[in-house]
C-alpha positions as CSV (number, residue, x, y, z in Angstrom):
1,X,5.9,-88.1,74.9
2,X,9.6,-88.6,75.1
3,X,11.9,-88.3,72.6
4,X,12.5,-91.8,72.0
5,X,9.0,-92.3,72.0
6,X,8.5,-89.5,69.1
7,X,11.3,-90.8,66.9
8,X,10.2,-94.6,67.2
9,X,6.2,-93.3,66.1
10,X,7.2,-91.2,63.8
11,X,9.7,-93.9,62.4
12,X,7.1,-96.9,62.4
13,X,4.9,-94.6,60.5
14,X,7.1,-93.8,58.1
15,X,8.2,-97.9,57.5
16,X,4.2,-98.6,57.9
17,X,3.5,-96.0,55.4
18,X,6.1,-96.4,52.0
19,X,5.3,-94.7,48.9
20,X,7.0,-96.8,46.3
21,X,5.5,-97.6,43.7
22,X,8.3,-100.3,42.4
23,X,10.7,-99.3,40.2
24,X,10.8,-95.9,37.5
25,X,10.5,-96.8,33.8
26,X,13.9,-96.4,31.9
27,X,14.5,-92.6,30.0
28,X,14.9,-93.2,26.2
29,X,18.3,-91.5,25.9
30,X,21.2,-89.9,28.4
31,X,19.6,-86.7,27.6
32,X,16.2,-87.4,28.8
33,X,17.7,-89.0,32.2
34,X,19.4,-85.5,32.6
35,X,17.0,-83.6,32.0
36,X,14.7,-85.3,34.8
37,X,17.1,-85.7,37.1
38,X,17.6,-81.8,36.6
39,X,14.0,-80.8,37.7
40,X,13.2,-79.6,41.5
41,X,12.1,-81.6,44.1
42,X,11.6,-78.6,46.5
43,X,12.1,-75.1,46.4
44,X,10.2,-74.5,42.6
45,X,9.0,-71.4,41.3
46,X,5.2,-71.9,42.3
47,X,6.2,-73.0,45.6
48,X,8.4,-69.8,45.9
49,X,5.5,-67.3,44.7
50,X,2.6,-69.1,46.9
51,X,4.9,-69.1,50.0
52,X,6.0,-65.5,49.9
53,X,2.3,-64.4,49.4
54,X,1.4,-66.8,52.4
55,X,3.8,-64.3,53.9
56,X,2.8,-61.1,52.2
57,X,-1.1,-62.1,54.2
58,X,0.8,-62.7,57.7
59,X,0.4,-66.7,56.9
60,X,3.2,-68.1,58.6
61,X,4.3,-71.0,61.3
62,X,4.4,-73.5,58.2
63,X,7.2,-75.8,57.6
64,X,8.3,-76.7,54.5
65,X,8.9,-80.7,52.9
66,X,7.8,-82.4,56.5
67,X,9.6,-85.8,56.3
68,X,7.6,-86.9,59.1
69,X,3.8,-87.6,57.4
70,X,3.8,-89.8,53.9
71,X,4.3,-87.9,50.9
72,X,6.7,-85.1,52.3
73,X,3.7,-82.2,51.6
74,X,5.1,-79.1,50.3
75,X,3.8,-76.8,53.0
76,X,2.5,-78.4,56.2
77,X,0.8,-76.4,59.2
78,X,2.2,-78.8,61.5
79,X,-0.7,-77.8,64.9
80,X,-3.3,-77.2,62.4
81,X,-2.7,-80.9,60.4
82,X,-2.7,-79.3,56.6
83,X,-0.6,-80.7,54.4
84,X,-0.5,-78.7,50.9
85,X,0.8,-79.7,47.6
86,X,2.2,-77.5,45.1
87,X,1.9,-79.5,42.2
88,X,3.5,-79.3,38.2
89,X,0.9,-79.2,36.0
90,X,3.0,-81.0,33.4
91,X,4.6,-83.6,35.8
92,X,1.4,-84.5,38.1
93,X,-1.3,-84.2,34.9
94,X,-3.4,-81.1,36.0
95,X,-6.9,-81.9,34.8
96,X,-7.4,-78.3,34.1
97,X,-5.0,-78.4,31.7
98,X,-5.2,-81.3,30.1
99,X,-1.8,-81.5,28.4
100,X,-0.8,-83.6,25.4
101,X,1.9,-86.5,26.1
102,X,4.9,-86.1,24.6
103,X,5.4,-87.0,20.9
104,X,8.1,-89.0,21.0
105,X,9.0,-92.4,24.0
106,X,4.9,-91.9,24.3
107,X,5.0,-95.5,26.2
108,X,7.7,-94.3,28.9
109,X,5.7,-91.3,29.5
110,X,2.0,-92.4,29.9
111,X,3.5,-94.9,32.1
112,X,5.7,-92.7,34.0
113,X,2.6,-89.6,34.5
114,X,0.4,-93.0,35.9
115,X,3.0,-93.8,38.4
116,X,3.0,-90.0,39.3
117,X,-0.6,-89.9,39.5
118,X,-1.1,-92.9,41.5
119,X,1.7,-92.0,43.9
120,X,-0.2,-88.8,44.2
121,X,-3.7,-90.4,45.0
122,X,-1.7,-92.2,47.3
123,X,-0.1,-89.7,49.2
124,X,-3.3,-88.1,49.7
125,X,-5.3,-91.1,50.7
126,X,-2.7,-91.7,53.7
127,X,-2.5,-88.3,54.9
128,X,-6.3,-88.0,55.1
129,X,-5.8,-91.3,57.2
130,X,-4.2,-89.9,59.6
131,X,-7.0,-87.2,60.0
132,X,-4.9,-84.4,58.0
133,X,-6.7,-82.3,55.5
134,X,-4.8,-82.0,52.4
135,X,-5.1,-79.3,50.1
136,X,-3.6,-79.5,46.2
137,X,-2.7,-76.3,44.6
138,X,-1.9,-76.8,40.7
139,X,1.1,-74.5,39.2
140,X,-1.4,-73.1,37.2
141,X,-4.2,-71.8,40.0
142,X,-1.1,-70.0,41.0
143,X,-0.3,-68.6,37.6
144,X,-4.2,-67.5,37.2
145,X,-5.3,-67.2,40.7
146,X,-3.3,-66.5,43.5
147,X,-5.0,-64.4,46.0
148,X,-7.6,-66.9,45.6
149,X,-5.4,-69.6,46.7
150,X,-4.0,-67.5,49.7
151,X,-7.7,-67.1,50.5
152,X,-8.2,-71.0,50.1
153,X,-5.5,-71.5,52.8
154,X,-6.6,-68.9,55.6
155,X,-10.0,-70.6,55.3
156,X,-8.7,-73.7,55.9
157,X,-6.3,-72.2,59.0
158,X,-9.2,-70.6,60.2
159,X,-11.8,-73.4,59.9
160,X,-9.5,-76.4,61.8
161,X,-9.0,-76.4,65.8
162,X,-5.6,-77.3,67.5
């Protein structure tokens, strides 16, 4: 495939493929909007410890917040098709946690964690697609488990075909 070719495919699947879900709801105060606009897109402390024990086990050839497939996955083994997620247990709702909203603006945030959850569902619905297997690794299965998780990713390297 030439090169024109490759950017017009992988531009009409990104236009076919949008992940907005209209627009955010408004932050209660100036405070709150800097405080959200503060967190890290890319690059957060989970990410940080699960990819330098992907390279601790020899786990490597990955690249990191692939533009090209929806969602931007975390970690993408690009041969291999897996996309992995890193996600916030607080921001993304982990179900093994099963945080408390917060006390105060309650309606902003149950209706801002539903738009993360269903942008989430989303982003996984439309990778798998596209024949990718997608794997989601909550902050805290790193915290608890991490070998585990590096284990969880060689089996999935191991188990898919180029």
């Amino acid at each position: 495939m030439d090169k024109l070719a490759k950017k017009t495919s992988s531009t009409l699947l990104r236009e076919k493929m949008p992940l907005r879900l209209g627009l955010p709801p408004k932050a209660s105060s100036v405070t709150i909007q800097k405080v959200m606009k503060a967190n890290k897109a890319k690059d957060t402390k989970p990410e940080i410890i699960l990819r330098k024990a992907l390279w601790a086990h020899d786990i490597r050839g990955y690249r990191l917040n692939w533009k090209k497939v929806p969602g931007t996955p975390d970690i993408v083994f690009l041969k291999r098709k897996i996309a992995i997620f890193v996600n916030g247990c607080f921001w993304h709702r982990c179900p093994t946690c099963n945080l408390s909203l917060p006390k105060t603006n309650t309606e902003f945030w149950e209706t801002k964690f539903k738009r993360n959850i269903d942008r989430d569902q989303l982003k996984l619905k439309r990778l798998e697609e596209l024949g990718w297997t997608v794997l989601v690794i909550w902050e805290c299965q790193i915290k608890n488990d991490l070998g585990y998780q590096v284990l969880n990713v060689k089996n999935l390297i191991s188990k898919s075909s180029y």
